[in-house]
Residue frames as a rotation matrix with the C-alpha (Angstrom) as fourth column:
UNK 1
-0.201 -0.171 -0.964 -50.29
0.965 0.132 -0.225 -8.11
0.166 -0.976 0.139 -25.63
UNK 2
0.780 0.595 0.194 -51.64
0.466 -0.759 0.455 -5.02
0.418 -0.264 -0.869 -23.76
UNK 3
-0.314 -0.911 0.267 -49.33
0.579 -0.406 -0.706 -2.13
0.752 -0.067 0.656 -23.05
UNK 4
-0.295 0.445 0.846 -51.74
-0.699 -0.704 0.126 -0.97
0.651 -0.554 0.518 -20.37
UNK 5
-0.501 0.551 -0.667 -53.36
0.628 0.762 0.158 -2.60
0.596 -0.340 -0.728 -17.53
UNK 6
0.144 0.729 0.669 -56.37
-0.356 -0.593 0.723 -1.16
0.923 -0.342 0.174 -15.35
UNK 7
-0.838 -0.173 -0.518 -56.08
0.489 0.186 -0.852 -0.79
0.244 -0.967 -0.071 -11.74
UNK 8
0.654 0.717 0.241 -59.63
0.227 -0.490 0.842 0.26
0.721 -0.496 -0.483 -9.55
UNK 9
-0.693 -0.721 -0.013 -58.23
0.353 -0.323 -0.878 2.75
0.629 -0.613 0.478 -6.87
UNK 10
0.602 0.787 -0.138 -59.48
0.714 -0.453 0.533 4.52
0.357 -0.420 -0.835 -3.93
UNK 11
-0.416 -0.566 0.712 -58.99
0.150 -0.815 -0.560 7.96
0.897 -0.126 0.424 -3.27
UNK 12
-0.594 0.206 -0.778 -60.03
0.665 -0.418 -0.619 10.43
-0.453 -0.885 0.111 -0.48
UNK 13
0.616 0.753 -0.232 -62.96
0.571 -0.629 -0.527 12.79
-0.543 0.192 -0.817 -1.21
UNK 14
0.582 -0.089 -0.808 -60.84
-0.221 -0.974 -0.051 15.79
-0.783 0.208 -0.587 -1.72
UNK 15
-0.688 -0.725 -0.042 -58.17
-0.287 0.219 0.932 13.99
-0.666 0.653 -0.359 -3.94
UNK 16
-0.627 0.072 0.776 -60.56
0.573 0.717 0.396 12.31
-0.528 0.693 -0.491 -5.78
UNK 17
0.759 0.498 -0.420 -62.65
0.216 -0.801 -0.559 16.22
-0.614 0.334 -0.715 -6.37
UNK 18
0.009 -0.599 -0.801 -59.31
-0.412 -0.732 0.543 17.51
-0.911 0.324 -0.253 -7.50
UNK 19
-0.850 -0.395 0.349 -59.35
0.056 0.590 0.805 14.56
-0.525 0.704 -0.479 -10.33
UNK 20
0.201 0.885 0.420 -63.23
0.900 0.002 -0.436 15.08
-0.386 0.466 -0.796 -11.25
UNK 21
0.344 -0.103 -0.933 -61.81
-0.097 -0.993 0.073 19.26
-0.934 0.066 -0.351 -11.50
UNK 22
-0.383 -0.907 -0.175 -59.00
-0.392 -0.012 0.920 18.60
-0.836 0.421 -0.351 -13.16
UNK 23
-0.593 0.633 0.498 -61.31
0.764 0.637 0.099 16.00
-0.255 0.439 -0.862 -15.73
UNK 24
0.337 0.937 -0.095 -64.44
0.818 -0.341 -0.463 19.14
-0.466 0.079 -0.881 -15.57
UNK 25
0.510 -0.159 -0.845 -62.13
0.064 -0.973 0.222 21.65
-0.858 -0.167 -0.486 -16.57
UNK 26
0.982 0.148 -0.117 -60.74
-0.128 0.066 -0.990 20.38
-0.139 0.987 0.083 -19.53
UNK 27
0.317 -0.945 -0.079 -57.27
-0.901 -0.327 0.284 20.42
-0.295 -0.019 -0.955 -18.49
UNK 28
-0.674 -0.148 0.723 -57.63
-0.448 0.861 -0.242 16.40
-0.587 -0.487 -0.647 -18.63
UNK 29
-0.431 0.719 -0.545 -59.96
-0.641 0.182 0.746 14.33
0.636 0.671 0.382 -21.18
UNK 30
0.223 0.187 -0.957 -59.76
0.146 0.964 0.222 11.30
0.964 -0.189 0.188 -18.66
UNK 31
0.927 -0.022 0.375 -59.41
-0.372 -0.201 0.906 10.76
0.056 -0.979 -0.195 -14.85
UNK 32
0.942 -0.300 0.153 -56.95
0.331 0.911 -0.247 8.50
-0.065 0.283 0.957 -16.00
UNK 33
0.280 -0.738 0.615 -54.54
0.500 -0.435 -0.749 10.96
0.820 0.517 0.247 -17.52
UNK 34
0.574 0.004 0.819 -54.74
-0.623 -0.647 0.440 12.94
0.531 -0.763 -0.368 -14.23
UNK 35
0.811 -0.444 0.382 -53.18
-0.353 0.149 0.924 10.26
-0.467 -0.884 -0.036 -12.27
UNK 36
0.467 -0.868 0.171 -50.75
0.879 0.434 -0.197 9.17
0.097 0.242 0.965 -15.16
UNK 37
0.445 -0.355 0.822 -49.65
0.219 -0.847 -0.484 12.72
0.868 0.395 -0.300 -15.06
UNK 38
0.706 -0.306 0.639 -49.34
-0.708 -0.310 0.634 12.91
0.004 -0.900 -0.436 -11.19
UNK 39
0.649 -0.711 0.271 -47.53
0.632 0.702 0.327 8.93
-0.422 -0.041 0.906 -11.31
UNK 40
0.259 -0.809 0.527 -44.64
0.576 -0.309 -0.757 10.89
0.776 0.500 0.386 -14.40
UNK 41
0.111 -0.495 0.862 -44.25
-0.494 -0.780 -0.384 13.98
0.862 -0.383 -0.331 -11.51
UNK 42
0.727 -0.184 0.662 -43.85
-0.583 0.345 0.736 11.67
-0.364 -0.920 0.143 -8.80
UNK 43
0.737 -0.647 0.196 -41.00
0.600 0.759 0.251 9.55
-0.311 -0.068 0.948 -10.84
UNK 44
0.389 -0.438 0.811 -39.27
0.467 -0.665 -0.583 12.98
0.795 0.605 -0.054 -12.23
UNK 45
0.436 -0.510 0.741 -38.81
-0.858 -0.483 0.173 14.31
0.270 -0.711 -0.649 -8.30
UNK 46
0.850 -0.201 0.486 -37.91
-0.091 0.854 0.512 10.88
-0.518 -0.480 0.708 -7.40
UNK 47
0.722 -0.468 0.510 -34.93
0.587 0.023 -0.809 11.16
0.367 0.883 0.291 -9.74
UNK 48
0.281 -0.715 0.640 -34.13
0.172 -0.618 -0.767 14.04
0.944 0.326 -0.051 -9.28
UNK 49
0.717 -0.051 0.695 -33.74
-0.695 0.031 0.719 13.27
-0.058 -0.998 -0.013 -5.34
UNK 50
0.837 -0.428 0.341 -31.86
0.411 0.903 0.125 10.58
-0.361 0.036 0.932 -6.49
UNK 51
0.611 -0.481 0.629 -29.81
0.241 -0.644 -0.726 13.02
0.754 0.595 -0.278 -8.76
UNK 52
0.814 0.086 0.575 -29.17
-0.292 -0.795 0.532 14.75
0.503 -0.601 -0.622 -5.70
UNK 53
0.874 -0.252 0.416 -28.09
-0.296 0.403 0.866 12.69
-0.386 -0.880 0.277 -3.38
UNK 54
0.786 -0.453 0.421 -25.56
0.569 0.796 -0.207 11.33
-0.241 0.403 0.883 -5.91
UNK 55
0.406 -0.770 0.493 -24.38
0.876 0.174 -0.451 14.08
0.261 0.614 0.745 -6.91
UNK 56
-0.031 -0.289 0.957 -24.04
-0.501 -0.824 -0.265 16.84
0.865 -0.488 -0.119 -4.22
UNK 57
0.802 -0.128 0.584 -25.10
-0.567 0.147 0.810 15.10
-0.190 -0.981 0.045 -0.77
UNK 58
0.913 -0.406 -0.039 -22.60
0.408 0.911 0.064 12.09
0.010 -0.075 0.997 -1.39
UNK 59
0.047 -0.862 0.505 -19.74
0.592 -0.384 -0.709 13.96
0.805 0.332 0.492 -2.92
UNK 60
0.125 -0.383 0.915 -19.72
-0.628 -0.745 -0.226 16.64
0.768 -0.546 -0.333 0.10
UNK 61
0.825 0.461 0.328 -19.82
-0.484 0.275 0.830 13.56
0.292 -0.844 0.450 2.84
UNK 62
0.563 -0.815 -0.140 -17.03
0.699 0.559 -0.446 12.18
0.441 0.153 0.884 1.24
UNK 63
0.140 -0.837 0.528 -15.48
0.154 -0.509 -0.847 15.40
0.978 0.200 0.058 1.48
UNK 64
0.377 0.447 0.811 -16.35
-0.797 -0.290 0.530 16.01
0.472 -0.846 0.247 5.01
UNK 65
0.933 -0.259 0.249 -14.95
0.041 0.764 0.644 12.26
-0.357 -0.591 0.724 6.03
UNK 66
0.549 -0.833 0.064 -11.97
0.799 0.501 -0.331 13.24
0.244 0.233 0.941 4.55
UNK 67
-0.687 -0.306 0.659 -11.21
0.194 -0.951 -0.239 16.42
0.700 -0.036 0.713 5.81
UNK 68
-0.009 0.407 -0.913 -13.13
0.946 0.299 0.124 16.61
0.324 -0.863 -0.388 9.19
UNK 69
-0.731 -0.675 -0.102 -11.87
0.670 -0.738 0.082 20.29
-0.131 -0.008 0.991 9.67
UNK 70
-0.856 0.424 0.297 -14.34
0.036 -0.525 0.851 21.66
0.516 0.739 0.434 7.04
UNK 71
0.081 0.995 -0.064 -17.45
0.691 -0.010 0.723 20.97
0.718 -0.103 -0.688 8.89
UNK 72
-0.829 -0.132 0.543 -19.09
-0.312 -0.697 -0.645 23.13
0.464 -0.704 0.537 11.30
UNK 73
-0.766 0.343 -0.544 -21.32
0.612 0.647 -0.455 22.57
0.196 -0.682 -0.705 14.39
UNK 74
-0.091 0.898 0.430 -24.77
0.839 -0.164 0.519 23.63
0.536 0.408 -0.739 14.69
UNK 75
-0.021 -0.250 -0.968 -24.02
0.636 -0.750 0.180 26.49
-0.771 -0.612 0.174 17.15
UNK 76
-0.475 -0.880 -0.009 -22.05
0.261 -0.151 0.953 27.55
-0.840 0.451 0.301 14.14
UNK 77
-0.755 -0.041 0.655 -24.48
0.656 -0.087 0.750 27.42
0.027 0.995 0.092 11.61
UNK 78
0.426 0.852 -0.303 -27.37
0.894 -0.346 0.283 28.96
0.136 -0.392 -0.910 13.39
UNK 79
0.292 -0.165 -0.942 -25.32
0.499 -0.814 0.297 31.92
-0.816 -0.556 -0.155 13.95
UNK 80
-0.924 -0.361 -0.123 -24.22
0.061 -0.458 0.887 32.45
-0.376 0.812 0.445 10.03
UNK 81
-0.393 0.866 0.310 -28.14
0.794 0.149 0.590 32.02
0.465 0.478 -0.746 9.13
UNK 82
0.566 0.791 -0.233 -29.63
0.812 -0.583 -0.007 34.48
-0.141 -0.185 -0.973 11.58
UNK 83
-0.199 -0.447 -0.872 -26.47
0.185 -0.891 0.415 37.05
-0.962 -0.078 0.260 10.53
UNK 84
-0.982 0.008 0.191 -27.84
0.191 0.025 0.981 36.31
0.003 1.000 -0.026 7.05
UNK 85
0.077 0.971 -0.226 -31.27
0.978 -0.030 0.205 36.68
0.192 -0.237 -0.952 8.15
UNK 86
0.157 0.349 -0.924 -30.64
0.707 -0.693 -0.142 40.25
-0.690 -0.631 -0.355 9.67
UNK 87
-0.796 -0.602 0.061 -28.53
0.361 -0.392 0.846 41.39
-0.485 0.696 0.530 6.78
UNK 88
-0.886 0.340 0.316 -31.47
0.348 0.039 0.937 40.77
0.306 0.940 -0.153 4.63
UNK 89
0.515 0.857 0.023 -34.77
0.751 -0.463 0.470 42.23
0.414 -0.225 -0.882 6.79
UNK 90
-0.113 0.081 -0.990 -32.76
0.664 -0.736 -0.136 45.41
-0.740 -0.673 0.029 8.24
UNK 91
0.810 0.501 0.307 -33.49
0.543 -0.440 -0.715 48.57
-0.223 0.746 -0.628 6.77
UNK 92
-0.015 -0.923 0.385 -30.92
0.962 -0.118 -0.245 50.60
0.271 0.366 0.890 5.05
C-alpha cells in the first residue's frame, strides 16, 4: 500500500511563481516539498491556535464568568493602551 497519494492542484500565478522560486532556488528539490512544507506550517499554527485557545483564552473566560468584577469595558481599555502608547513614543 502507498503511503502517498497525488493530488493535481491549481494555484494562482503568483503562488504558483513562489513554488517554481522556491523549486529554482534550490531551497526545494520538488514543487512537491514546497507545498508539503507549507501543509506542516499550516498544521503547527493550527495547533498552536488550538493551544491557545485552550490554554489562555478559555481559562481567562472562565475566570471572567466567575468573577465579573475583573473585566473592563472598552472605554477602559482604550485609555490604558493609548497611556501606554504615549509612555513609549514621548521623548525623555
Amino acid at each position: 500500500m502507498r503511503s502517498t497519494q497525488q493530488f493535481s492542484i491549481t494555484l494562482p500565478n503568483d503562488m504558483a511563481d513562489i513554488v517554481k522560486a522556491k523549486v529554482a532556488a534550490g531551497e526545494y528539490a520538488t514543487e512537491s516539498e514546497v507545498i508539503r512544507d507549507g501543509l506542516r506550517a499550516l498544521i503547527a499554527r493550527d495547533r498552536a491556535v488550538e493551544s491557545w485557545l485552550r490554554n489562555e483564552v478559555a481559562p481567562a473566560y472562565d475566570a471572567l464568568e466567575a468573577n465579573p468584577g475583573r473585566g473592563r469595558s472598552g472605554k477602559q481599555v482604550r485609555a490604558r493602551l493609548a497611556e501606554a502608547h504615549r509612555k513609549t513614543t514621548e521623548k525623555p
